[in-house]
Structures are given as C-alpha cells and as structure tokens.
C-alpha positions in Angstrom: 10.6 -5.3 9.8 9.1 -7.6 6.9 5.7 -7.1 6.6 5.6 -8.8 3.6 4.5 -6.3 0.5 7.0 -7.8 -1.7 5.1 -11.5 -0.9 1.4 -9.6 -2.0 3.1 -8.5 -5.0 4.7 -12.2 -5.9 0.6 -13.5 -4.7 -1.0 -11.1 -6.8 1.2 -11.0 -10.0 2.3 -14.9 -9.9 -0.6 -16.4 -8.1 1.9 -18.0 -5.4 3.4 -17.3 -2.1 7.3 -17.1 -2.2 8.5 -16.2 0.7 11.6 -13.1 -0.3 14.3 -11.1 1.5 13.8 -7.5 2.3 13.9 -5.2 -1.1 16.9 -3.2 -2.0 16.1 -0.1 -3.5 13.4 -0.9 -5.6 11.9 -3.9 -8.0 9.8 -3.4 -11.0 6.9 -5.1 -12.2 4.1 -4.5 -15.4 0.2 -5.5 -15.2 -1.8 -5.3 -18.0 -5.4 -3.9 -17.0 -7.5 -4.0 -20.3 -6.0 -1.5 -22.4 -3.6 -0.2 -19.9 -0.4 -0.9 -18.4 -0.5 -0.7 -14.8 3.8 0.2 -13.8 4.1 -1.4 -10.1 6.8 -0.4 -8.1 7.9 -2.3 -4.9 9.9 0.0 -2.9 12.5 -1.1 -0.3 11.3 -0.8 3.2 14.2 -0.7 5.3 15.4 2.6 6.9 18.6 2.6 4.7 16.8 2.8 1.8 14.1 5.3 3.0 15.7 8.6 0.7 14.5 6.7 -2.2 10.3 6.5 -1.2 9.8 9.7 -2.5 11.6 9.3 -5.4 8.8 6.4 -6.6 6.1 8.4 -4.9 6.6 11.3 -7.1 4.6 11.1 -10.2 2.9 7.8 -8.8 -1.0 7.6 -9.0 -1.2 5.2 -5.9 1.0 4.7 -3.1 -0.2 1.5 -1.2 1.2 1.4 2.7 1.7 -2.4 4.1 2.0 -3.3 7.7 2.0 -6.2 9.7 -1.7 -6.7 11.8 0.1 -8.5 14.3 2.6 -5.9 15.1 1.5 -2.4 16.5 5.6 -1.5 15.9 4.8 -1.5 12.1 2.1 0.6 11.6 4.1 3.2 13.9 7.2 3.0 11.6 4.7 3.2 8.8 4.0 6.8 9.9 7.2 7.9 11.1 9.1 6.8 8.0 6.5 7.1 5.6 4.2 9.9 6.2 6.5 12.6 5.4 7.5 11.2 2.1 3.8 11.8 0.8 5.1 15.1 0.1 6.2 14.1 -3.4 3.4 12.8 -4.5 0.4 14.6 -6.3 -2.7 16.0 -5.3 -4.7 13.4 -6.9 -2.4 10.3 -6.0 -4.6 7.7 -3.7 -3.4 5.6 -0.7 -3.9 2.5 0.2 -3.4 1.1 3.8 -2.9 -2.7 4.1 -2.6 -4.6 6.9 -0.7 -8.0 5.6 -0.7 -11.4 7.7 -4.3 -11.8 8.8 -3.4 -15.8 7.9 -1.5 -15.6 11.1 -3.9 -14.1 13.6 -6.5 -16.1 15.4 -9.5 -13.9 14.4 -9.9 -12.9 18.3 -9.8 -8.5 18.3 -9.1 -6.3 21.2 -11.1 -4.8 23.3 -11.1 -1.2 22.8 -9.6 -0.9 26.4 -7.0 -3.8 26.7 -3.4 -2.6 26.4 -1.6 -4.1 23.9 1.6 -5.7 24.3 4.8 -4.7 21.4 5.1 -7.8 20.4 2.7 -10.2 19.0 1.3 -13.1 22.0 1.0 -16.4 21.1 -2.2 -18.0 21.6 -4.9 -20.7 20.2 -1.9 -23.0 19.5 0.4 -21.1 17.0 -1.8 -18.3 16.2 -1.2 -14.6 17.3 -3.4 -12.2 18.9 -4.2 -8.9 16.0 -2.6 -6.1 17.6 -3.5 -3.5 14.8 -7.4 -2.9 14.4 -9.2 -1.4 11.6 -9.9 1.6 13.3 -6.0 1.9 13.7 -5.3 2.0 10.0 -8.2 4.5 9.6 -6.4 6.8 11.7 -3.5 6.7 9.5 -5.0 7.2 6.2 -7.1 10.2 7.7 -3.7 11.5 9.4 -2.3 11.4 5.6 -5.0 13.2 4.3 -4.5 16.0 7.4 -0.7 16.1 6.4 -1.6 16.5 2.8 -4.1 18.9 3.6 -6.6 17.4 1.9 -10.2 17.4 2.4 -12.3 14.0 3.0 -14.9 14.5 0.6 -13.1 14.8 -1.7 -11.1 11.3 -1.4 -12.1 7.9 -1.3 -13.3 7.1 2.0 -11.2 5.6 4.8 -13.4 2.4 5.1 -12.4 1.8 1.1 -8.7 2.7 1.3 -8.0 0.2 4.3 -7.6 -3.7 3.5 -6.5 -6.2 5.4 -4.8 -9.2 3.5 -3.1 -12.4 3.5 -0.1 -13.3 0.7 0.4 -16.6 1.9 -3.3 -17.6 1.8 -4.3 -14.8 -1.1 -7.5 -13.4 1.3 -8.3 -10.4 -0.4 -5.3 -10.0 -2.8 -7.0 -9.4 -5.9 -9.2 -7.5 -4.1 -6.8 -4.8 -3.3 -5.1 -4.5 -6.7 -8.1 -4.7 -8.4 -9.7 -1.8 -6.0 -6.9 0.7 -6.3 -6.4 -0.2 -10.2 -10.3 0.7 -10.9 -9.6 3.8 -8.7 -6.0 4.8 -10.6 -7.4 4.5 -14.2 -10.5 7.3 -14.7 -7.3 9.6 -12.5 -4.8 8.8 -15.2 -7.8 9.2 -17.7 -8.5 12.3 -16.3 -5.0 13.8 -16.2 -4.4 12.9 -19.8 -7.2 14.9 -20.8 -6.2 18.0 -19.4 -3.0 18.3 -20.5 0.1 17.4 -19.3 1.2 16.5 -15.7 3.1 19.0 -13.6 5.9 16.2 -12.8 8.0 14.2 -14.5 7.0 10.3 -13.9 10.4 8.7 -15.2 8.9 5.0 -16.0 6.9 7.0 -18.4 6.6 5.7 -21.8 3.9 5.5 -24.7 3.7 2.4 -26.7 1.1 2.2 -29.0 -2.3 2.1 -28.5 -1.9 2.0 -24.9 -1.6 4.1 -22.0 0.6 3.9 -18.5 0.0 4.8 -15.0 2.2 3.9 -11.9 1.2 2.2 -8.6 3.8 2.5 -5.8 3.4 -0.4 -3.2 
C-alpha cells in the first residue's frame, strides 16, 4: 500500500512533490543540520522487503512510521509489519507516527461511534472521508512504547511524536523533520559523550569537524 513516505522525503529534501514507485530495499539520502549530518534512510515498505526494516532500525536514532489517514488498512499493517521490528533498535531511538495525505481528506472527522468502512468514501466532490484519527496514531506510538517496555515519562509525549502531513501540498513537512531532527541531535550528543554505542551503525562515518546521526523513515 503507498502511503507515500518516499514523496515526504522528495517534499522535504527537494521542496517538490514527485510522485515515485514503491521503494526497493532501501534509498539513501544526507541533510545537513548546522554542524551535523542528518543520514536518512527510506526503507522499502512492501512485505517482500520487510526482513530488511530492522536492519536500518538498528543503530538508527529515529524511526519515523507513515500511514495513509484515509485508510484504516495502513495503520493496521503499520503494526503488524512494523511493530516487531522495533526490536533492533535502541533504548534511546525516538518514533515518529505520521499520518501522510491529509491534502486528500475533506477535513470532516468521525464520530467517535460511527463505524468506519475499509476503504476510503468519497464525498464533498473528490474528497475522502479521514478514516485514521489522532487518537488512533496515539494508540500506536503508546503500544510501541508497551512493546519496548518503555516508560512514558521518560519519552516524548504521544501528542509530540504524532503528525499528520501532506507531501503533495507540504502541510507540516518541515515541521516533522525539523521536530524529530531537534529531538535526534542532544541523543546523538549525548551518546557520544559517554562513550561508545553498544551497536554497530554501518552508515557510520566521521568527516571532519562534523558529526553523524541516522533517521530511519
């Protein structure tokens, strides 16, 4: 299912909407955040390619989750493909839960007792109805920090780590990248300082006079 993470990547690093094919195995891309280098991975998303997620999770200092708001079915293969591979990454890796497509809703939400349909319903014109709603991708990132065993004071808060975002349009883009990065870089900061990591990251490297930390999308 595309829920278009590799078009918020092409938005974010390109400032334009390109609409893409599905990602095969994985595509590399390098931000420069003041004196850092911010190492971006887009992984593939399709269940053929799933054994490789925790490969780019491990050592990653962000994994950022993308669904489609308009379609319930991808925020439920989120979990079921995704969840488990947060196994590999570290204790103090952040996640990110981002609900993509908001350009294509029509801004009208669900009542908390309507039962949504599996597929998106068309309405005001071309529009769709949202079938995801933020309290939805709460649930996930707290069910994340559950399966990680982690404790919620002592991660960012749910209401900061969910985002819901447009490539074609840009709402909220920056916003995201910009959010995680300032998160990622005291953790990286941090990590440095107290010695070395317990895994191996293997897009390491240490040019001069600056320092590297990964972002997995």
């Amino acid at each position: 299912m595309n829920v278009g993470k590799t078009s918020l990547l092409h938005r974010y690093m390109e400032k334009r909407f390109q609409e893409t094919v599905s990602t095969v195995g994985g595509a590399f891309y390098l931000k420069q955040w003041g004196p850092y280098n911010i190492s971006i991975w887009d992984t593939a998303g399709r269940e053929q390619f799933h054994g490789l997620g925790s490969m780019y999770c491990r050592g990653a200092a962000a994994v950022i989750l993308t669904y489609d708001v308009n379609s319930l079915q991808s925020l439920t293969e989120l979990e079921e493909r995704f969840l488990a591979l947060t196994d590999s990454a570290s204790a103090d890796c952040i996640f990110a839960i981002v609900g993509n497509k908001v350009d294509l809703t029509d801004d009208c939400a669900l009542p908390p007792d309507e039962n949504r349909p599996e597929k998106p319903v068309a309405s005001c014109g071309s529009k769709v109805r949202k079938q995801v709603r933020a309290e939805d991708a709460i649930a996930l990132y707290k069910k994340i920090l559950k399966y990680k065993m982690l404790d919620e004071k002592d991660v960012p808060a749910a209401e900061k780590m969910c985002f819901e975002t447009s490539a074609k349009t840009g709402y909220k883009v920056d916003y995201l990248f910009e959010t995680v990065f300032d998160m990622v870089v005291p953790i990286i900061i941090r990590q440095k300082a107290e010695g070395p990591p317990q895994t191996v990251d293997i897009t390491d490297y240490k040019p001069a006079k600056r320092t590297k930390s990964g972002c997995c999308a």
